[in-house]
C-alpha positions in Angstrom: 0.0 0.0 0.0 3.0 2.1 1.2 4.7 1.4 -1.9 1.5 2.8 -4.3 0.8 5.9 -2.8 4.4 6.9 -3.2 4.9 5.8 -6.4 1.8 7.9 -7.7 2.7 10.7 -5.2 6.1 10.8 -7.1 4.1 10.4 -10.8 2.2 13.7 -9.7 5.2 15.4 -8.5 6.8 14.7 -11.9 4.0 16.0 -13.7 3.4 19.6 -11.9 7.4 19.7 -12.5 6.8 19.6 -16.5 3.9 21.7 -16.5 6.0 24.2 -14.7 8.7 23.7 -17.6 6.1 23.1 -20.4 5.1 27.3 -19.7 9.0 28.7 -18.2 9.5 27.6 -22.3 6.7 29.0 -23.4 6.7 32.4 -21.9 10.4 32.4 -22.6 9.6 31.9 -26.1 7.2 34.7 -25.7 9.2 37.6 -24.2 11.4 36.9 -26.4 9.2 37.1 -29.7 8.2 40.3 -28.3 11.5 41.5 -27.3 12.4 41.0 -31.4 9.7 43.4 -32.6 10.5 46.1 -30.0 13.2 46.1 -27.2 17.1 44.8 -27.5 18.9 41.6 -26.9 19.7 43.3 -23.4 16.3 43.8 -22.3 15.2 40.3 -23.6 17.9 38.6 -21.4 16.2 41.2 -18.3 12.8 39.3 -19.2 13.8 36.2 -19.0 15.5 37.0 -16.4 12.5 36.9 -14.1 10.8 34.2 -15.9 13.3 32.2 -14.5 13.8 33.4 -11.3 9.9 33.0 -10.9 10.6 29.4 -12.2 12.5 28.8 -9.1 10.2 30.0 -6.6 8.6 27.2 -4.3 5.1 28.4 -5.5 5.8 28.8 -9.2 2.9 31.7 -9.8 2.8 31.8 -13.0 1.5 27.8 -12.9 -1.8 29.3 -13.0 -3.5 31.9 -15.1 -2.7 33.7 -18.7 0.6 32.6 -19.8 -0.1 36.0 -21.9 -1.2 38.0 -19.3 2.0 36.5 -17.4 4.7 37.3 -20.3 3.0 41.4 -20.8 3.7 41.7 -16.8 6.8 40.2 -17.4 7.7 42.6 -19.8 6.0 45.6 -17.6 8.1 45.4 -14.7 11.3 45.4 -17.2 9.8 48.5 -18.9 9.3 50.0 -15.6 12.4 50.1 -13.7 14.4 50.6 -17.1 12.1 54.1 -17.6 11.3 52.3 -21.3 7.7 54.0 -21.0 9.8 57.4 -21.3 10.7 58.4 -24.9 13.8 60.1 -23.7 15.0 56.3 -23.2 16.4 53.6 -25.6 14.6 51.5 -26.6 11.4 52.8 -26.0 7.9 50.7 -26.0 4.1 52.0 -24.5 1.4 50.0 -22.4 -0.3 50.2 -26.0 2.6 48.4 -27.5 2.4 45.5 -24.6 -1.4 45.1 -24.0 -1.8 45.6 -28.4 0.7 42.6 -29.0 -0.4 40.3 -25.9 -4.3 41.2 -26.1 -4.1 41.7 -22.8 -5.2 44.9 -20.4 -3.2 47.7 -18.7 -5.3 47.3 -15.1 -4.4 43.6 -15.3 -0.7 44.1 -16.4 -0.3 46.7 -14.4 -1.4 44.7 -11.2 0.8 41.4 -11.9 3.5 43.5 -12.5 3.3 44.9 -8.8 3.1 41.6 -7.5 5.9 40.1 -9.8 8.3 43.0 -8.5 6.9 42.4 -4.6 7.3 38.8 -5.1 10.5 39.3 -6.2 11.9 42.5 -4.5 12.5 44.2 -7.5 13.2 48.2 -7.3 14.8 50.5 -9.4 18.2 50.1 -10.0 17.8 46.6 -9.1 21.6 44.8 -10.1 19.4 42.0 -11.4 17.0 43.7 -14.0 18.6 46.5 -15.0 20.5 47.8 -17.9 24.2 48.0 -17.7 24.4 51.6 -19.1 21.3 52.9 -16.5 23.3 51.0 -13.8 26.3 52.5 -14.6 25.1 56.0 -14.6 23.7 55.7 -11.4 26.7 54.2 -9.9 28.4 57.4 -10.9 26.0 59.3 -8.5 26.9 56.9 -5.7 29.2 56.9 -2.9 31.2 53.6 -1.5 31.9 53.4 1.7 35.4 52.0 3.4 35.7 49.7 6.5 37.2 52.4 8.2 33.3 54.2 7.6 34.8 56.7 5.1 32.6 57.7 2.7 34.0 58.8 -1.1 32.0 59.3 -4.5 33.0 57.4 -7.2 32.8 60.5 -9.3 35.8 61.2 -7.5 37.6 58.2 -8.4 40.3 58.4 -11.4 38.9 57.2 -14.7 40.5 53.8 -14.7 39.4 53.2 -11.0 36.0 54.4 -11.8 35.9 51.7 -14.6 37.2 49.0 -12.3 35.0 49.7 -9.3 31.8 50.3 -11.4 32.7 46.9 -13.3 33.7 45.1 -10.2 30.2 46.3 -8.5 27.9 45.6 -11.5 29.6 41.8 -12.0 29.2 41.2 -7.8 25.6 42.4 -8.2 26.5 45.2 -5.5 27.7 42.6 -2.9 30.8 42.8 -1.0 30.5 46.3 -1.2 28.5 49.3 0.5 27.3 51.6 -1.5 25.9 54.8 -0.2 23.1 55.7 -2.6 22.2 59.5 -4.0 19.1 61.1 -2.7 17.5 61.0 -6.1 18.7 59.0 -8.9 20.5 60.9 -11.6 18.3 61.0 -14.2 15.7 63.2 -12.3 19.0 65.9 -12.7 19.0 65.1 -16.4 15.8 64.8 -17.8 14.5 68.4 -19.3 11.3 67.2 -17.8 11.4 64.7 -15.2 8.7 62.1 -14.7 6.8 62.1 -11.6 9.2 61.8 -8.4 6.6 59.0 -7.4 7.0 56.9 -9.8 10.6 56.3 -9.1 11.1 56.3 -5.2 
């Protein structure tokens, strides 16, 4: 008896685990068809990025519901913390673009893309999903901090050792070293007409 509850206990296991694979391909497939029409081989690998990181969760969400609806929020929360939904940036894309492509709405998108980045902790400037050149530039705005509690820009640093440290911090993911963060990120300095403060904090 013992024997034939594990062994169909261990089937269903084995199923649930392809499902889960059967859709990580397919939305892969999916931000990545998308990605083609309108972002950059960059941003793609940032989409995928959280389909797989979602794919290692405990509770795989996205084992229920759209697949479509999960691929556009996907996409969303890329869009968002790379300011893609601002035409000042490169590439650029709109909700339009997203919910036109998918069939999908902005009030649904827009709410599985909040809990995609609460699930996963994902804020601006996030090491993970960002763009190399955004994190770069906002590196330069930041300070590092010494074990002896000394605090020194890396605007400050020589060319070279800016390179190095900004490198060093983007390929560590920002661990191993403390970074001391600007009050506002730089592109609220930058852009001619900045997007709402709110948006971004």
């Amino acid at each position: 008896m013992y024997n034939f509850f594990k062994d169909n206990c261990g089937k269903g296991l084995m199923a649930k685990e392809e499902v889960i694979i059967e859709k990580e391909e397919q939305l892969l497939k999916m931000v990545h068809d998308f990605s083609e029409m309108f972002l950059d081989d960059e941003c793609c690998q940032l989409c995928s990025n959280i389909v797989k990181k979602l794919g290692r969760k405990r509770e795989v969400p996205f084992k229920r519901g759209k697949l479509t609806i999960w691929a556009s929020a996907m996409i969303h929360v890329v869009a968002h913390i790379n300011f893609l939904f601002d035409k000042k940036f490169t590439p650029h894309i709109t909700m339009d673009d997203i919910c036109d492509y998918f069939n999908t709405k902005k009030s649904t998108i827009g709410s599985k893309s909040q809990f995609i980045r609460s699930s996963l902790k994902i804020k601006h400037f996030n090491f993970e999903f960002t763009q190399k050149k955004l994190l770069e530039e906002y590196l330069m705005s930041c300070s590092v901090e010494s074990d002896e509690g000394i605090r020194l820009p890396i605007a400050n640093f020589e060319k070279k050792s800016q390179r190095k440290l900004i490198d060093s911090i983007i390929e560590n993911k920002g661990k191993n070293f403390k970074i001391i963060k600007p009050i506002l990120p730089p592109y609220f300095y930058k852009l001619n007409e900045a997007p709402n403060f709110g948006d971004y904090l």
